[in-house]
C-alpha positions in Angstrom: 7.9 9.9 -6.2 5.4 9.7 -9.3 2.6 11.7 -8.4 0.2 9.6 -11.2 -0.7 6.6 -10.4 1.6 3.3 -11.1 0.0 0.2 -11.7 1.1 -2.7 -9.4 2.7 -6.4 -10.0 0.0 -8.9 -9.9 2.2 -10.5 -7.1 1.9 -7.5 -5.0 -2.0 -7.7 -5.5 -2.0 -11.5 -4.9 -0.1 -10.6 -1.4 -2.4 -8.3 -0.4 -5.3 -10.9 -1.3 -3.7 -13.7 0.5 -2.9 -11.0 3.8 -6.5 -9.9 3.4 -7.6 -13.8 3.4 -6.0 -14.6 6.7 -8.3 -11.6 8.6 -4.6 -10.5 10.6 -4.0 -7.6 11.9 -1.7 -6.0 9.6 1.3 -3.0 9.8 1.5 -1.3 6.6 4.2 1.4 5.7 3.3 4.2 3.2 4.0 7.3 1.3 1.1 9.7 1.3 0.2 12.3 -1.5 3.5 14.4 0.3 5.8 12.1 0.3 5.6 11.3 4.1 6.2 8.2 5.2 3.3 7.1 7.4 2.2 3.7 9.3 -1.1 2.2 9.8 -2.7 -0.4 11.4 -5.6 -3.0 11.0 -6.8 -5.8 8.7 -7.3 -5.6 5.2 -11.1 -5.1 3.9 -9.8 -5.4 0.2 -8.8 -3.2 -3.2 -10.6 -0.8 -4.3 -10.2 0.8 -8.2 -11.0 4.2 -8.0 -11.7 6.2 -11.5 -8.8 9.0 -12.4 -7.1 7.6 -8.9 -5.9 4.4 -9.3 -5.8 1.2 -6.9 -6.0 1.7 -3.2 -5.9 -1.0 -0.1 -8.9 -0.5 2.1 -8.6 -0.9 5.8 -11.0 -2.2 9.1 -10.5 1.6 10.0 -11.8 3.3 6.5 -8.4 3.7 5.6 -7.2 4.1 2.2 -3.9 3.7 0.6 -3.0 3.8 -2.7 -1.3 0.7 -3.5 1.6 2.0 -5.8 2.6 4.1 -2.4 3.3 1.2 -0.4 6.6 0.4 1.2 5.9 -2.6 3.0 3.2 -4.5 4.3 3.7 -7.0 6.6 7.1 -6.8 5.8 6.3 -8.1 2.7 8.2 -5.4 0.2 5.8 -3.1 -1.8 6.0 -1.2 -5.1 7.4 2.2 -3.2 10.3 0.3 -1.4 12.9 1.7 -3.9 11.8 5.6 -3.3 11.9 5.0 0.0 16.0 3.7 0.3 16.5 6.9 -2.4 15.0 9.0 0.4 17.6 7.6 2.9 21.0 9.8 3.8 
């Protein structure tokens, strides 16, 4: 997985913005910074732009998660979807 930040679709934002509208507690799948997949829980606060770091999803719990790592949210498919099924045996 690219370690520099990708930008995202607008379509993926707009998801997250309509997710993030409807105050649901939501299960998001992930890649962190070591290529683990991880999953978290809560409601969307928003996206935050973070200089030299890129775009991250911002959770009820402080969470952040950088939104070219995610592999699905709300089983909605993200931008990391594809490195995930090349991870797969």
């Amino acid at each position: 997985m690219n370690k520099n930040y990708v930008p995202v679709p607008q379509d993926f934002r707009n998801t997250i913005e309509d997710i993030k509208t409807k105050e649901i507690f939501s299960e998001i799948f992930y890649f962190d910074e070591h290529e683990v997949l991880h999953t978290s829980k809560g409601v969307i606060e928003g996206i935050a732009s973070l200089q030299e770091e890129g775009d991250y999803l911002i959770t009820n719990n402080k969470e952040k998660i950088r939104l070219d790592r995610i592999v699905k949210i709300e089983g909605v498919p993200g931008p990391a979807l594809k490195s995930y099924h090349s991870q797969l045996p």
